[in-house]
N, C-alpha and C positions, 0 to 999 in steps of 0.2 A: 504494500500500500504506500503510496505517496505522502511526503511530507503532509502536506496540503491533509489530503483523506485521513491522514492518522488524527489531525489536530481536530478533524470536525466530528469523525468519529468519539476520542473523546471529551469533547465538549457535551456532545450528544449522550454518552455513556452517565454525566455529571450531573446533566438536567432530569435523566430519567430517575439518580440517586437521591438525587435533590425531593421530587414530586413523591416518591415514595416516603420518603424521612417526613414528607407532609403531611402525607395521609396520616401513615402510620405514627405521627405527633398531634393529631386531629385527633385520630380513635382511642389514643390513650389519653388523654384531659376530659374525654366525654367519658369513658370508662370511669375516669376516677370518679367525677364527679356524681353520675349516673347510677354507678355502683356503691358509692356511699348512700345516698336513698333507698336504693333500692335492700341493702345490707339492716338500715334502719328500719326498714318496713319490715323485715322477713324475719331474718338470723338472730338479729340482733333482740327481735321481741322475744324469739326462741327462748333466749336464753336469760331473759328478764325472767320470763318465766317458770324457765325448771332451776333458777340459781337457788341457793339459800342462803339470802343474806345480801345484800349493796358487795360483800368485800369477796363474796367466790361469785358473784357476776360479773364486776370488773374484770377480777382475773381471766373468765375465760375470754371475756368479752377481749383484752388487750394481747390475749394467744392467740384469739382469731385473726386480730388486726395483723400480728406478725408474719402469719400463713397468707394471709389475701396479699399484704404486699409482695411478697416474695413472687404471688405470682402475676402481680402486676409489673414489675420489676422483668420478670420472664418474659410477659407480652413483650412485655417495650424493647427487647432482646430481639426474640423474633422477628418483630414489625421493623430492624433494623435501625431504630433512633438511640436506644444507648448500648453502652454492653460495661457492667458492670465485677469488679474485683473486688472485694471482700472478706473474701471466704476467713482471713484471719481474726476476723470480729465473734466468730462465733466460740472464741478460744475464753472469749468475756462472760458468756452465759454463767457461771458458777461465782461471777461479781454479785456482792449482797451491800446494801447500805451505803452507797456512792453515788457522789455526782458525774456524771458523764458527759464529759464535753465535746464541741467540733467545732471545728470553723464552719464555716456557711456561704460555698459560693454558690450556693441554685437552690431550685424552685425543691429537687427531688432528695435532699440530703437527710432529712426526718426518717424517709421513706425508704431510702437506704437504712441506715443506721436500725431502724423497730422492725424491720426484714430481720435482722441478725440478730436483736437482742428482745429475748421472750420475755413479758409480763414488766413492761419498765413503764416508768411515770412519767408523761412528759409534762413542761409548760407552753399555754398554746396562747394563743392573741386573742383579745377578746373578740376581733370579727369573725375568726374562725369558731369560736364558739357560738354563735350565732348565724353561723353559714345556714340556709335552707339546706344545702346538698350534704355539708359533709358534720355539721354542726352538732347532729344526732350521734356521730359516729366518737366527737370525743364527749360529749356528756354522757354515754353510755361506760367507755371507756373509763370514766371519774377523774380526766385531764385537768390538774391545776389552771386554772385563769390568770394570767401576769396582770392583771389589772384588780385585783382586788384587796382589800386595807392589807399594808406593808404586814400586818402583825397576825391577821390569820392565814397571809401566804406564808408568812416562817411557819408559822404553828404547823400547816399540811403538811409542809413539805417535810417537816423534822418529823412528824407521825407518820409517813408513808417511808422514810429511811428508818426508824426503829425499827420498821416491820421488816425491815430487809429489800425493801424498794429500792432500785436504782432511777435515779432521775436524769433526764435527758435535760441540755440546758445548750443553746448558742450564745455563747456571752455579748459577741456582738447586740443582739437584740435584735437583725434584720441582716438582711443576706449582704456579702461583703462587695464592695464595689472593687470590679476590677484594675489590677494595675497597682493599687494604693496599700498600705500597712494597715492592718485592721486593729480597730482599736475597740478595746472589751469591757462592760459598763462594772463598776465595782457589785453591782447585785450578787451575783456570781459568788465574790471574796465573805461577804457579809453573809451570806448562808452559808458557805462551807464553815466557816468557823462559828457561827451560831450554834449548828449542828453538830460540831465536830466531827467532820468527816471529808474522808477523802477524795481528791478529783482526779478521776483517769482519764486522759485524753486520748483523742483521739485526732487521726491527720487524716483528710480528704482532698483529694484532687481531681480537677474535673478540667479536662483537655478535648475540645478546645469550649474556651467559657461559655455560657451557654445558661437561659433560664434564670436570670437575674432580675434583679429588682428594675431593674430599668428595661427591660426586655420582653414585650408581648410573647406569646407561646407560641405565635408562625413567623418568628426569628430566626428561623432555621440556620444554626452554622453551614460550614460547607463539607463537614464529614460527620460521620459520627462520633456520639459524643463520650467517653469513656471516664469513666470514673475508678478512681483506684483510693480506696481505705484500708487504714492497718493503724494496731492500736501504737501509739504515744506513749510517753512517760506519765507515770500516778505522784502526782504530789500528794504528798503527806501533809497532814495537817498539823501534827506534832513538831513540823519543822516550822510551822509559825505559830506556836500557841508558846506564852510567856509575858515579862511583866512591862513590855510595850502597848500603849496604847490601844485597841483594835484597829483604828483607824488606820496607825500606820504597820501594823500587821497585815490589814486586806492589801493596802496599798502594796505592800513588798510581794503578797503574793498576788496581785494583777501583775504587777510589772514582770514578776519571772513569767508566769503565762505567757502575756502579753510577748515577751521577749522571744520566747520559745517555739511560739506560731509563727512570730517573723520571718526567725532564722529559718527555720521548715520553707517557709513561702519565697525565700530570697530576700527580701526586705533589710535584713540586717547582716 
């Protein structure tokens, strides 16, 4: 084939990958959101129903969630829009009483992460709580609300870690703008040490960026989008607990965090 015909051939090969990574970015936002309602209406009474007790409904309720992602995660594999690495996260399941952190470059990082990790707590925004579609799915769930008095979200969250809950938490607060050093809100510092408990992190990458806060869903990159997670270092919390301040306790340990995402990221 000639110069020429090789180049148009794939140009041609690029538009057809492209229309597909559409669709198949199409069918999965309507699944998810589609599939949360419809999960609320069904499954999910299911289990309202034969649970005994708000605290073994949750639970199954947040097993379920772990197994639907997983296979929505799959879909999205298939349909060719991402392809996801992980598999070392599931080395964490036997984690009890921890905060769980990530960075946060996209829309699908939650969705990752509660794929891999069975029966965890997250914190959600209050619009998501109120979502028609998917809103059902974390009040069934028993999802802390980041929006509620500073004093009964410590109280929860410290009763669901006694119980041996791991909590899921993005310290940023909102997914990370590309390019730039991510900077992580002290809420984070103030609970771990309230609680006394430790934070394992977690590192996430996602090549090429994609599903951002600034980025509608038919933003399509120009390849697929690949995401690779593997667990981070566990700060201790005994290495800041003593007869400094709190203040400038959280503060030393945002800033180690803080420093230590950087350097992962290139930044520092």
């Amino acid at each position: 084939m000639c110069p020429v015909g090789q180049s148009m051939w794939n140009k041609f090969k690029l538009r057809i990958d492209y229309i597909k990574r559409l669709i198949g970015t199409a069918i999965g936002f309507s699944l998810f959101g589609l599939g949360g309602l419809l999960l609320c209406l069904t499954l999910f009474q299911m289990i309202r129903v034969l649970s005994r007790g708000s605290t073994q409904r949750r639970a199954r309720v947040r097993s379920l969630i772990c197994y639907i992602f997983r296979g929505y995660l799959k879909t999205l594999e298939i349909l060719g829009v991402i392809k996801v690495e992980a598999r070392s996260l599931e080395e964490l399941r036997g984690l009890k009483g921890t905060l769980v952190i990530c960075n946060h470059p996209s829309l699908l990082d939650v969705v990752i992460l509660m794929s891999k990790l069975k029966n965890v707590q997250c914190v959600v925004k209050n619009e998501l709580w109120r979502n028609p579609l998917i809103g059902g799915v974390v009040r069934s769930a028993g999802y802390i609300r980041n929006d509620i008095d500073p004093e009964r979200f410590l109280k929860d969250c410290k009763e669901q870690l006694d119980q041996g809950e791991n909590i899921i938490i993005f310290p940023e607060g909102t997914r990370s703008i590309p390019g730039h050093p991510i900077h992580m809100r002290r809420g984070l510092g103030n609970l771990a040490l309230a609680a006394d408990v430790n934070i394992q992190t977690i590192l996430l990458g996602c090549e090429p960026v994609s599903l951002t806060k600034s980025e509608k869903w038919y933003h399509i990159p120009p390849r697929r989008i690949n995401f690779k997670a593997h667990i981070g270092k566990l700060f201790l919390i005994s290495d800041y607990q003593g007869d400094a301040p709190r203040s400038l306790r959280v503060r030393a340990l945002m800033r180690d965090i803080q420093h230590y995402y950087n350097r992962y990221l290139g930044y520092e």
